[in-house]
Each structure stands twice: as structure tokens, then as C-alpha cells.
C-alpha positions as a Markdown table, in Angstrom:
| # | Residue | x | y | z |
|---|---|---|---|---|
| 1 | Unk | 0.0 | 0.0 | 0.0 |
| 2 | Unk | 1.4 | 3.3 | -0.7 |
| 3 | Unk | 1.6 | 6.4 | 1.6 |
| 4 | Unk | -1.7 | 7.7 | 2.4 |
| 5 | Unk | -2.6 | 10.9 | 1.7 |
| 6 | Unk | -5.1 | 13.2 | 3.9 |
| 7 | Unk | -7.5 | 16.0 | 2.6 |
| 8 | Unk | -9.1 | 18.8 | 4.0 |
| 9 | Unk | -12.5 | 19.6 | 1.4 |
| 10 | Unk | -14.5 | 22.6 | 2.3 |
| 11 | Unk | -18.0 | 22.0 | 1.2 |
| 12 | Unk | -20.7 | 24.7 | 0.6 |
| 13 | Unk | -24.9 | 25.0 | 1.5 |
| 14 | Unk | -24.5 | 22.3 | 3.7 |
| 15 | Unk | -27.1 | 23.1 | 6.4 |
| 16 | Unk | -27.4 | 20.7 | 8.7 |
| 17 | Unk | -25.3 | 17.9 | 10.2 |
| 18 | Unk | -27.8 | 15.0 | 8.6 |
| 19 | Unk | -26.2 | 16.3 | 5.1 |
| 20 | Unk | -22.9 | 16.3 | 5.7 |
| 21 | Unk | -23.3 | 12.5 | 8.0 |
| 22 | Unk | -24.5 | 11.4 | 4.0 |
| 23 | Unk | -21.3 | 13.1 | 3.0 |
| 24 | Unk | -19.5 | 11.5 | 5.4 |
| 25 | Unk | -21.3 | 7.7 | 4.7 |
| 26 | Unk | -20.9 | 8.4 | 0.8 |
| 27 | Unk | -17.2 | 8.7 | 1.2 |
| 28 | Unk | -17.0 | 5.8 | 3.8 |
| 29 | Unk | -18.2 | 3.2 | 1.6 |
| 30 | Unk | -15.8 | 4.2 | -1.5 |
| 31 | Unk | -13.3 | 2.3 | -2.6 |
| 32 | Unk | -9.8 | 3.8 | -1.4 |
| 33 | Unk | -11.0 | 6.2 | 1.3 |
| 34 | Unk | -9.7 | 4.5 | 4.9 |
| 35 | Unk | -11.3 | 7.2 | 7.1 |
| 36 | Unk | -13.5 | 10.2 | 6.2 |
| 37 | Unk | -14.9 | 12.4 | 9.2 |
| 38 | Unk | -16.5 | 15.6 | 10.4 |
| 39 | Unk | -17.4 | 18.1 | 12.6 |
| 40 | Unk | -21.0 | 19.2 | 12.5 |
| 41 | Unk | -20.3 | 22.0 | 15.3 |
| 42 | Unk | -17.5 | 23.6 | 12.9 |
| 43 | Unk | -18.5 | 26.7 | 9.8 |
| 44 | Unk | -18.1 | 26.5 | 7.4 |
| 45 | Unk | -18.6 | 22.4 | 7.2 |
| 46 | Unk | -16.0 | 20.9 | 5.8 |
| 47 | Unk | -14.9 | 16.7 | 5.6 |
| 48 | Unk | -11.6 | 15.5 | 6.1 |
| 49 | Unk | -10.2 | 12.4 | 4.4 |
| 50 | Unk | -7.9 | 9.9 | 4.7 |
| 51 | Unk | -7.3 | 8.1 | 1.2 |
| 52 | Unk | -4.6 | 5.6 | -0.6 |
| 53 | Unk | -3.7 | 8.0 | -3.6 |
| 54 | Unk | -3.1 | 4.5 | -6.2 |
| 55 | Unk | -7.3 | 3.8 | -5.8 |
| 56 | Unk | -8.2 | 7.4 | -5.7 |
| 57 | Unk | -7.3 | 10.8 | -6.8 |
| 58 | Unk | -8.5 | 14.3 | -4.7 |
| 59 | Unk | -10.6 | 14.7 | -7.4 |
| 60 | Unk | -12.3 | 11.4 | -7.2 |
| 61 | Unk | -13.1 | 12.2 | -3.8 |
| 62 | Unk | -14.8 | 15.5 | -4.9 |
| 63 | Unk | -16.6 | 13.7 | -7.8 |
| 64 | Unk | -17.9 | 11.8 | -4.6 |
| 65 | Unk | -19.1 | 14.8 | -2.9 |
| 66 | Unk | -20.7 | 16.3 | -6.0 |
| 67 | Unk | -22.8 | 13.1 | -7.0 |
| 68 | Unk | -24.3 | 13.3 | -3.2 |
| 69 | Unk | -26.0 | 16.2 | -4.5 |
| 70 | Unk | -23.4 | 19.0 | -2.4 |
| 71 | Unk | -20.7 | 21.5 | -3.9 |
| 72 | Unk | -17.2 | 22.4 | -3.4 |
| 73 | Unk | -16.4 | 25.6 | -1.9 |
| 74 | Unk | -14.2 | 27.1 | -4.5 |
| 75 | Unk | -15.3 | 25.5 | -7.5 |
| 76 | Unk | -17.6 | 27.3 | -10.1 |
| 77 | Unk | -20.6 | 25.5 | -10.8 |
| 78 | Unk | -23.3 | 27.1 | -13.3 |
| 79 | Unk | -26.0 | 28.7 | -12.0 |
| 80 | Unk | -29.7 | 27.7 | -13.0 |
| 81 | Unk | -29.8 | 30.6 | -15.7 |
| 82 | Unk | -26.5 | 29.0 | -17.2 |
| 83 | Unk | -28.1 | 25.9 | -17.0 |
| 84 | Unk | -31.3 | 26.6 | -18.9 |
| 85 | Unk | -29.4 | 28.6 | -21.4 |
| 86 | Unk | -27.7 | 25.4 | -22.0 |
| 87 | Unk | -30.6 | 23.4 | -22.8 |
| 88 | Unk | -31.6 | 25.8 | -25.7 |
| 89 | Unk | -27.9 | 26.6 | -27.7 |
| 90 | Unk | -27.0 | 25.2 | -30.6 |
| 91 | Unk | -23.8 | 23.2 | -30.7 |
């Protein structure tokens, strides 16, 4: 096993400490990730993670996150305008 790595992801509109335990679980049962924990009493909420970087990558661990249904702080995602000014351009 190689040297594990630790991470520190700041997450954003997390309101309560029921969304970030299905954070927490999400990250638990993926492949790679030996511990992933949390603080509910801590702002902004934020997961740390312990992870083997040969199964999994930072970003893998975000991608994680994201398909819970919560955001990154720091990333840009689109906003609902952006979104529904997708749907109609042409490509």
C-alpha cells in the first residue's frame, strides 16, 4: 500500500449535520477512502479524508461529494440561468 494521503474539502450549503453525516457515509463506503470524518459544530462544514492516492485521486473524492448532491467551496458551478441557457444553444 502506498503512503496515504489526507484531505481537508470545504463543502458549501451544507445546512445541517444529517447532510454532511450522508457526506461523510458516501465517502466511507468508496473504494480507497480509509477514514473520512466531520465536525457538524465547525463553519463553514468541511470533511476531512484519509485516502490511498493508487485507488483514488482528490478529485475522485470530490466527484464523490458532487454526485451526493453538495458543492465544493471554491469550485464554479453554473448557475440555473446558465443551465437553462444550455438546454436551448446550438452546438
Amino acid at each position: 500500500m502506498a503512503e496515504l494521503r489526507e484531505a481537508k474539502i470545504e463543502l458549501r450549503f451544507i445546512m445541517c449535520a444529517d447532510c454532511l453525516y450522508k457526506v461523510v457515509s458516501a465517502l466511507q463506503k468508496t473504494d480507497g477512502v480509509v477514514q473520512a470524518k466531520h465536525n457538524p459544530a465547525t463553519y463553514p462544514p468541511w470533511v476531512w479524508v484519509q485516502y490511498d492516492p493508487i485507488k483514488l485521486t482528490e478529485a475522485d473524492i470530490e466527484r464523490v461529494i458532487e454526485q451526493t448532491g453538495y458543492q465544493i467551496k471554491g469550485k464554479k458551478y453554473p448557475g440555473l440561468w446558465e443551465s437553462i441557457r444550455s438546454l436551448f444553444q446550438r452546438s
